[in-house]
Structure formats: structure tokens, C-alpha cells
N, C-alpha and C positions, 0 to 999 in steps of 0.2 A: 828920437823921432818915433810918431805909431804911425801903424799902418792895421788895416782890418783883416778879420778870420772869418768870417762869416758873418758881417757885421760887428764885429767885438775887436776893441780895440785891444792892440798888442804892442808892447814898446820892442822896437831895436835895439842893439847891444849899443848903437850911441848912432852918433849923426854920420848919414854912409854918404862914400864920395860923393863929388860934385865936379860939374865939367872944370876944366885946369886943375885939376888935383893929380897927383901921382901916386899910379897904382900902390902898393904898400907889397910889405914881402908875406909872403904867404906861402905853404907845401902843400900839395896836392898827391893825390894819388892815381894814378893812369891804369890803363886794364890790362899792360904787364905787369901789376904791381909796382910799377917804378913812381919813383917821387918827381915832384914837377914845382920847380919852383917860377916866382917872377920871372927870374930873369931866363928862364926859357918858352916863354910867351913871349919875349922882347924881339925885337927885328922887324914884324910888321903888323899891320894893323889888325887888331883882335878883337871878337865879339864874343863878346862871356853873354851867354843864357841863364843865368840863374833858374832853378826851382826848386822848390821843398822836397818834393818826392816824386821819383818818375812813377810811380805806382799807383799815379792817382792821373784821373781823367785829362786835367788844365795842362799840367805839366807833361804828360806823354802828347798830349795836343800840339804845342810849343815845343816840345823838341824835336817834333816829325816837321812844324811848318818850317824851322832854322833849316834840319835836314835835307827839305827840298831845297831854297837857296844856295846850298855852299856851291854847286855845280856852277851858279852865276857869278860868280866871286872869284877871280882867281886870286892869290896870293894874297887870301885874308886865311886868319888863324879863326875857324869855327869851334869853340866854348862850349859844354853845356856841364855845370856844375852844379852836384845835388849833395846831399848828406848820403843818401843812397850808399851803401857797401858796393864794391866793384864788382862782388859778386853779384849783388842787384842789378848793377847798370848791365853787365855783359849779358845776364837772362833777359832784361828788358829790349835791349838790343836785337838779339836774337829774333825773341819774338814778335817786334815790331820792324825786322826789318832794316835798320837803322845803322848804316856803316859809314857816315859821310859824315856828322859831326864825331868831333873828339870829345869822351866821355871823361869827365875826371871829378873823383870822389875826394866831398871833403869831410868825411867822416871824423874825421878827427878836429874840424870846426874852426882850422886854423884862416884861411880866404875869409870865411864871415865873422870872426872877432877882428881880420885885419879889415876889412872893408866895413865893418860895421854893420852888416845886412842881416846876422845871425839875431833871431828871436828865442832869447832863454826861457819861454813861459812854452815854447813847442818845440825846440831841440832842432832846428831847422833854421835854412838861408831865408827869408823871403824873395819873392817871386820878382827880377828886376833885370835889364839889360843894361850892359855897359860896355861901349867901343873906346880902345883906347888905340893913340897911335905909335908908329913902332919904338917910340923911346918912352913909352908906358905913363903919358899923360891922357886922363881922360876926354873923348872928343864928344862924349853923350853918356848922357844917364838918364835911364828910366827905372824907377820905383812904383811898382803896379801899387794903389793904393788899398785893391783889397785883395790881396792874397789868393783867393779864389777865382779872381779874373785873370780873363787872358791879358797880354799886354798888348800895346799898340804896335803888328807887328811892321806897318805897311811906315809908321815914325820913325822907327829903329833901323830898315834896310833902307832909307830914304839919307840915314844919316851916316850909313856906310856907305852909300853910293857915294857922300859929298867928299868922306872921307880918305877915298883912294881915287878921286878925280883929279 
């Protein structure tokens, strides 16, 4: 699958989930350093934020809009996964404020070669939302199609509302 950079098309590392698909296993990294696999996502309904870099305008944009929601949510798992070092994300947090979503680094690229959303021509996830529910099938998927844009943020909490009604 492409998707755009600034107009230029870019391929994915292959074709990324799709709703009824089950999340894939994947390690993460959390800002005590701990590891974070699938299956400690699992339990209840989870909203992954994808972006390429919190260090950049789109992405700290969409992580602050997720951040204001989680307050309206109870008992959903709030996401936000970058390639970002954990050292990055916890500066970027700081800075911006940001204590209410959960940050987790996939520096090590392992979530974007298992979901397919990792772009090998930029070293990074692309930009994309996905709600899964608590037995880690996907209930929505959004893939922003040009990288540089925001997502649809008003589709994606519309589709977590339906999902924990």
C-alpha cells in the first residue's frame, strides 16, 4: 500500500490491518523503560494514535487532540505510538503538558513491521488510527492518506463511542 509525504508517494512495509483483523504481536517500549507487548493492551477497548514524529507540528497536534478526550472515556486504553526514543516522548510530554495519554515507543519498529504501517524509504510508522476491542480484533481503521495531514479526529472517537456502547 502508498500513502503520501508531501505529495510523494511512499510504499508501506505491506498491506496494514483492516477492520476483523487481529492485532498481530508486537514489543513496545513504555517511559519506564518496560516492554509492552500485545497482549498487555488486551482486556479492553484500545485506541492506538499512530504518528511518525511527536517533534513535528501534525503529530504533537494529534496527540494533545487524543489527550484532551481520554478524560471522556472511561475504561478505554488511550495509545499514542511514535518511533520517537522514550527519551523524546517524556521531553515532549513534559513540554507539552501531556499526562493522560500513554506514550510508547517503537523505536525499535517492531508494531510497524507487525501492522504493516512502517514506511522503509522514512524510518517511521505512518500516520493512522486504530480501535481494537478487548480481545484485540480490530473495530476501525483509519490510514490518513497523506502523512502530513491530520486525521479524522471527530470518525475515530465516533467509532469509539459505538465501540464501548
Amino acid at each position: 500500500m502508498n500513502v503520501l509525504l508531501n505529495g510523494n508517494k511512499v510504499a508501506l512495509e505491506g498491506d496494514p490491518l483492516k477492520v476483523g483483523d487481529e492485532v498481530p504481536h508486537f514489543k513496545l517500549v513504555d517511559q519506564n523503560n518496560e516492554k509492552v507487548k500485545t497482549a498487555d493492551l488486551l482486556g479492553k477497548v484500545t485506541l492506538f494514535s499512530v504518528v511518525p514524529d511527536l517533534n513535528t507540528d501534525i503529530c504533537s497536534l494529534q496527540t494533545r487532540r487524543f489527550n484532551q478526550a481520554v478524560d471522556q472515556y472511561t475504561d478505554v486504553n488511550f495509545v499514542t505510538i511514535s518511533t520517537n526514543t522514550v527519551a523524546e516522548q517524556r521531553d515532549w510530554c513534559a513540554a507539552e503538558g501531556v499526562h493522560n495519554m500513554r506514550m510508547l515507543s517503537d523505536e525499535q519498529e517492531s508494531f510497524g513491521y507487525a501492522t504493516k504501517l512502517y514506511v522503509p524509504d522514512t524510518g517511521f510508522d505512518t500516520r493512522s488510527i486504530y480501535i481494537i476491542d478487548a480481545a484485540g480484533v480490530v473495530l476501525y481503521s483509519q490510514i490518513v492518506p497523506e502523512i502530513s495531514d491530520e486525521p479524522n479526529y471527530d470518525a475515530a472517537l465516533t467509532a469509539l463511542s459505538n465501540a464501548i456502547a
